[in-house]
C-alpha positions in Angstrom: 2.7 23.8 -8.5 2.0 21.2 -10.5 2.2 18.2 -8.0 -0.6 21.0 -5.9 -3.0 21.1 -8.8 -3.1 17.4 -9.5 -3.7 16.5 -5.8 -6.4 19.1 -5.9 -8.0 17.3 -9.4 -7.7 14.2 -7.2 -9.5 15.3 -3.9 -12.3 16.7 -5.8 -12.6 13.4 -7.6 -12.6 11.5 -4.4 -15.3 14.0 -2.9 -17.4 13.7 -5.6 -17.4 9.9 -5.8 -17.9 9.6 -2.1 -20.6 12.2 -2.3 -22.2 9.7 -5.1 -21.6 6.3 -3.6 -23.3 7.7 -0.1 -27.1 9.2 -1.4 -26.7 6.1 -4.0 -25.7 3.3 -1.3 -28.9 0.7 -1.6 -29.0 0.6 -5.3 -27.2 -1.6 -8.0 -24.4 -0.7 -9.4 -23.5 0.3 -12.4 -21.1 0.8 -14.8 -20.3 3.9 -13.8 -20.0 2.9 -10.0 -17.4 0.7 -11.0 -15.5 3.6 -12.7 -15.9 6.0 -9.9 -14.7 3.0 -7.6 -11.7 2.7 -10.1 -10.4 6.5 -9.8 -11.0 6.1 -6.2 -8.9 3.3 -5.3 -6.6 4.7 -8.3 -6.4 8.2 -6.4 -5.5 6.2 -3.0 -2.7 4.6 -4.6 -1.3 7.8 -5.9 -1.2 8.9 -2.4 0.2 6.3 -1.0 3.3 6.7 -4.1 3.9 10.3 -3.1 4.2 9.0 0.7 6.6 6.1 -0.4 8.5 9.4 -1.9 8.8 11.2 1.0 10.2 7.9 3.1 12.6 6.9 0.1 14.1 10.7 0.7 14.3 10.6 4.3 16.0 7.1 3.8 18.1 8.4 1.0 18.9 12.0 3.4 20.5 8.8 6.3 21.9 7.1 4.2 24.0 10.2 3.0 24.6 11.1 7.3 25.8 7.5 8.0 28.5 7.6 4.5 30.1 10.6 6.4 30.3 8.6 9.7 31.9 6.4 7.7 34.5 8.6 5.8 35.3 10.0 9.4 35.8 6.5 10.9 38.3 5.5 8.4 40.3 9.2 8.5 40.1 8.2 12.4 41.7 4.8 12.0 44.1 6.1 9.4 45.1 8.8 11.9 45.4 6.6 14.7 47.4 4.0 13.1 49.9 7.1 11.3 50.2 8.1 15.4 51.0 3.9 16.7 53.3 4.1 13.5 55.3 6.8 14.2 55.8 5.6 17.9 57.6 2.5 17.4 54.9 0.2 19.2 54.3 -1.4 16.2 52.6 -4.4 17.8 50.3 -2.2 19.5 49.0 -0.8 16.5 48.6 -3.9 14.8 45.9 -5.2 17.2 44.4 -2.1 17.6 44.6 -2.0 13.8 43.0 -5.4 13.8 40.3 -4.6 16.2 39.1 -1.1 14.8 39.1 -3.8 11.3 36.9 -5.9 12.9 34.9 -3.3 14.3 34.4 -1.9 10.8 33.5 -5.2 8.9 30.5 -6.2 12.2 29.8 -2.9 12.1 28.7 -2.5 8.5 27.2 -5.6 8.4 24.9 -5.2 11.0 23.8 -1.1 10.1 
């Protein structure tokens, strides 16, 4: 409710100062002019914040999808070297062991 009425305030600032700087275009400006400029380019970079918001959560919401894949690749490799384990083909599961390890470490450095 609150973020509503202050981007409302804003966009009726930015209407009104765009209102005044077109019927006021060939004249100096003045002090004023400046100001209006000011809480123009002030209300643009409030925007642009709220955007930077939005991607920060999106990134934030991946970031949260790819620690699962990662929790379900390790229960995965602890599953699979339990099962190589338990088989007797102990050398087997060593280099698989070693790959999936390697796989891990590239992986994450390269995600």
């Amino acid at each position: 409710m609150e973020k509503e009425e202050s981007e409302r305030a804003h966009d009726e600032i930015e209407k009104l100062v765009t209102a005044d700087l077109i019927s006021d275009w060939k004249e100096p400006s003045t002090r004023g002019d400046l100001r209006n400029f000011a809480i123009r380019m002030d209300s643009q970079f409030g925007k642009l914040e709220r955007r930077f918001d939005k991607i920060d959560a999106r990134f934030d919401k991946m970031d949260a999808r790819f620690d699962k894949m990662d929790a379900r690749f390790d229960t995965f490799k602890a599953e699979i070297v339990t099962l190589i384990n338990s088989s007797g083909l102990k050398y087997a599961g060593i280099m698989i062991t070693a790959n999936i390890a390697m796989f891990a470490i590239f992986g994450k450095n390269y995600s």
